[in-house]
PyMOL CGO cylinders between C-alpha atoms (Angstrom):
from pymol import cmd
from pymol.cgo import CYLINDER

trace = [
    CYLINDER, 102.93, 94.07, 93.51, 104.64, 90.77, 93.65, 0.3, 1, 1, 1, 1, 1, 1,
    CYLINDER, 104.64, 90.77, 93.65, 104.85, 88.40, 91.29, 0.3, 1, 1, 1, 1, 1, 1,
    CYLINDER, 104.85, 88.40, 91.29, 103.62, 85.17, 93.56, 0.3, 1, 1, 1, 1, 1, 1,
    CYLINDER, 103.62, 85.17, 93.56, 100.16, 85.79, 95.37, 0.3, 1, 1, 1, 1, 1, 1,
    CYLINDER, 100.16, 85.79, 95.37, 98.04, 83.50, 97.07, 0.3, 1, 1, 1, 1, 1, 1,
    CYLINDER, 98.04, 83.50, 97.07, 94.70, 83.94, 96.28, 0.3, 1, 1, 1, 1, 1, 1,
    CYLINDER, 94.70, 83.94, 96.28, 91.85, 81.73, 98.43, 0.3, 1, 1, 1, 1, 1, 1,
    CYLINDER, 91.85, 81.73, 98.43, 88.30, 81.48, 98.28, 0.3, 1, 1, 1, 1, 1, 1,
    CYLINDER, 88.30, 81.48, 98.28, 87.99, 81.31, 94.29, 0.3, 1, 1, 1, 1, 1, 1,
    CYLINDER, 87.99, 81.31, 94.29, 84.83, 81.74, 92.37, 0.3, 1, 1, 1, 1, 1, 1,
    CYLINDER, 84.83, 81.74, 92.37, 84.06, 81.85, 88.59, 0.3, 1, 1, 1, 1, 1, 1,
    CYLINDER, 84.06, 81.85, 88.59, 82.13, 84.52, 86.88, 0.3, 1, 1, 1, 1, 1, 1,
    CYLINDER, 82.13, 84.52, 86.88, 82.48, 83.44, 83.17, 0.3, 1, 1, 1, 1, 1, 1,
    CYLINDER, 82.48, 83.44, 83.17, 86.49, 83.32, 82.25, 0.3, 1, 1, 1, 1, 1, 1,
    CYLINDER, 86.49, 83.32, 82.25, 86.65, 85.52, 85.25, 0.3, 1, 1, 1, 1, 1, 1,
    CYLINDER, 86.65, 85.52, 85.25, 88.03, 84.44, 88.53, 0.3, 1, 1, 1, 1, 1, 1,
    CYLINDER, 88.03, 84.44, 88.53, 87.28, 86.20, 91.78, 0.3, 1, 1, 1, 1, 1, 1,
    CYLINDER, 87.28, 86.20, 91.78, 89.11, 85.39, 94.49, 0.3, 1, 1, 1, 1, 1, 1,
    CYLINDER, 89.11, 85.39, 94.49, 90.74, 86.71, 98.13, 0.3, 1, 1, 1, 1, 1, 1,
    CYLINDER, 90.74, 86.71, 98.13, 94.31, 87.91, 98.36, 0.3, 1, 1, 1, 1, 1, 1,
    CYLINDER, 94.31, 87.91, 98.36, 96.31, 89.90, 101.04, 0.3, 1, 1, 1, 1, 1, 1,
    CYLINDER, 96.31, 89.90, 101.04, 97.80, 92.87, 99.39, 0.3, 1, 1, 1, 1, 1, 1,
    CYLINDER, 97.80, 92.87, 99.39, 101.07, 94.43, 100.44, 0.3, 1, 1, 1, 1, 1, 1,
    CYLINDER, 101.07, 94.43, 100.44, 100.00, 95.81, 103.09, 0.3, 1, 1, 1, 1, 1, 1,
    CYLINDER, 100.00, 95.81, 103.09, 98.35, 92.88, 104.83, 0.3, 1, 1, 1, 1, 1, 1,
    CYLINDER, 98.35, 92.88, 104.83, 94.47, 94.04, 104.03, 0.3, 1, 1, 1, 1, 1, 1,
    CYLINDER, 94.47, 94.04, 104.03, 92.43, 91.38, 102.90, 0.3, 1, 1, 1, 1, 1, 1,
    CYLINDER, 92.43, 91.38, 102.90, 91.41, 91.70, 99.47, 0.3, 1, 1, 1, 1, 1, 1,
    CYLINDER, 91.41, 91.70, 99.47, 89.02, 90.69, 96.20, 0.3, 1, 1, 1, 1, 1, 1,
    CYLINDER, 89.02, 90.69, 96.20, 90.66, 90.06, 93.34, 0.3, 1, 1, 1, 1, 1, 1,
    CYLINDER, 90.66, 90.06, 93.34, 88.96, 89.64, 89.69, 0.3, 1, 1, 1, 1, 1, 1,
    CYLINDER, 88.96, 89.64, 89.69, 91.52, 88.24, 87.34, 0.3, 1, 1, 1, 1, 1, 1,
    CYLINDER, 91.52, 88.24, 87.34, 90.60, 87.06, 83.50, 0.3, 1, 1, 1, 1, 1, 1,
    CYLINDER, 90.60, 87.06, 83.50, 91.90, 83.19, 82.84, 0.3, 1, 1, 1, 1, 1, 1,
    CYLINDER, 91.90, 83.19, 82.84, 92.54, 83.65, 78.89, 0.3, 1, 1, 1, 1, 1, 1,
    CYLINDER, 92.54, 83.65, 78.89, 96.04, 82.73, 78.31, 0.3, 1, 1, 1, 1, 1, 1,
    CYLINDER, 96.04, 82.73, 78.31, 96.99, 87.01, 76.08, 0.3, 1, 1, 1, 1, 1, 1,
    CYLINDER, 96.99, 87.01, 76.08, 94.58, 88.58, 78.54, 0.3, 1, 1, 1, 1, 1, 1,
    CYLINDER, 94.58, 88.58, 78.54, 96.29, 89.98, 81.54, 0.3, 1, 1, 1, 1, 1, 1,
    CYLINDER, 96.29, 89.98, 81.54, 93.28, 91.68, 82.90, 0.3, 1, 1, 1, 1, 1, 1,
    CYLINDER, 93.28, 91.68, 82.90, 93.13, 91.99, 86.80, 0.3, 1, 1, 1, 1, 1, 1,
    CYLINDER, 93.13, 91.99, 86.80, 91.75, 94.28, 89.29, 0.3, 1, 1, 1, 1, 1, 1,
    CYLINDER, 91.75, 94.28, 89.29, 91.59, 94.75, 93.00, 0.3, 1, 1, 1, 1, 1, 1,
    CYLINDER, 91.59, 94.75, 93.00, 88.76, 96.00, 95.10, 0.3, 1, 1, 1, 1, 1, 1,
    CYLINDER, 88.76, 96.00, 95.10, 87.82, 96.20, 99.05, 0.3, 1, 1, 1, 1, 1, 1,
    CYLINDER, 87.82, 96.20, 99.05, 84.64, 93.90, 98.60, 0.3, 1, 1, 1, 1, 1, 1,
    CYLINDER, 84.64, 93.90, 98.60, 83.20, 90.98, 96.74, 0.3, 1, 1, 1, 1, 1, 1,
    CYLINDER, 83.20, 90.98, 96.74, 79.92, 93.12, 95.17, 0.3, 1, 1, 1, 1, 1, 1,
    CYLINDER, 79.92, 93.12, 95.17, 82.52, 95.33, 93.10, 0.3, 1, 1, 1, 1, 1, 1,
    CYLINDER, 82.52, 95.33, 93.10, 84.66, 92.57, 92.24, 0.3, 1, 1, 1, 1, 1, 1,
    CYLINDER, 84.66, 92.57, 92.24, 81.69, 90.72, 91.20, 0.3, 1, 1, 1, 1, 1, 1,
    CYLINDER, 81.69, 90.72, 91.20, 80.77, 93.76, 88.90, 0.3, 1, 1, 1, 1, 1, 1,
    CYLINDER, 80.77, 93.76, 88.90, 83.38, 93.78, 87.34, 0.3, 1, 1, 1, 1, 1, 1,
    CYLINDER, 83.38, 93.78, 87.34, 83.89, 90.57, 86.44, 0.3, 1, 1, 1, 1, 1, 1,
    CYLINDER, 83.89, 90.57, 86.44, 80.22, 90.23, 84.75, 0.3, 1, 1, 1, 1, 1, 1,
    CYLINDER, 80.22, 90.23, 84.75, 81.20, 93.36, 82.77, 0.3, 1, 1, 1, 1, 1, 1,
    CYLINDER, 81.20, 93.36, 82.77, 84.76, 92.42, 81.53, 0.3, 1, 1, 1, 1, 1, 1,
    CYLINDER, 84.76, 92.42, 81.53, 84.45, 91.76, 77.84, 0.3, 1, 1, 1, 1, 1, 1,
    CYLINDER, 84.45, 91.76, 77.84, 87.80, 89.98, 77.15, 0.3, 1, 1, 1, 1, 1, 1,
    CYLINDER, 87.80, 89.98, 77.15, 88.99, 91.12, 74.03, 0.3, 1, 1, 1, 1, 1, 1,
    CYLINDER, 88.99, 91.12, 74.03, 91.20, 87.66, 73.68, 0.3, 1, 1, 1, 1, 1, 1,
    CYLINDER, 91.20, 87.66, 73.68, 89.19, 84.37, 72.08, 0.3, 1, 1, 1, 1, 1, 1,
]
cmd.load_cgo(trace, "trace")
């Protein structure tokens, strides 16, 4: 995964972001990353509903 990504379309779920991202492969993707600065949570799915999911349920361990 590279380190530089742009990510479009952003939408907040709490301290979550969900956004669209081209992996490396090209394929249009939804992206849920945490914005706490020690978090480093992130996760990539094929559609907004999981993404979505997922960021409702993260419980960021980092306050």
């Amino acid at each position: 995964m590279s380190l530089y990504r742009m990510i479009r379309d952003l939408r907040r779920v709490g301290q979550v972001t969900v956004g669209t991202a081209h992996n490396g492969r090209g394929e249009m993707k939804y992206v849920a990353a945490c914005a706490a600065a020690d978090c480093g949570w992130s996760a990539e799915y094929d559609s907004f509903t999981p993404a979505e999911v997922a960021a409702r349920g993260h419980r960021c361990r980092v306050r």
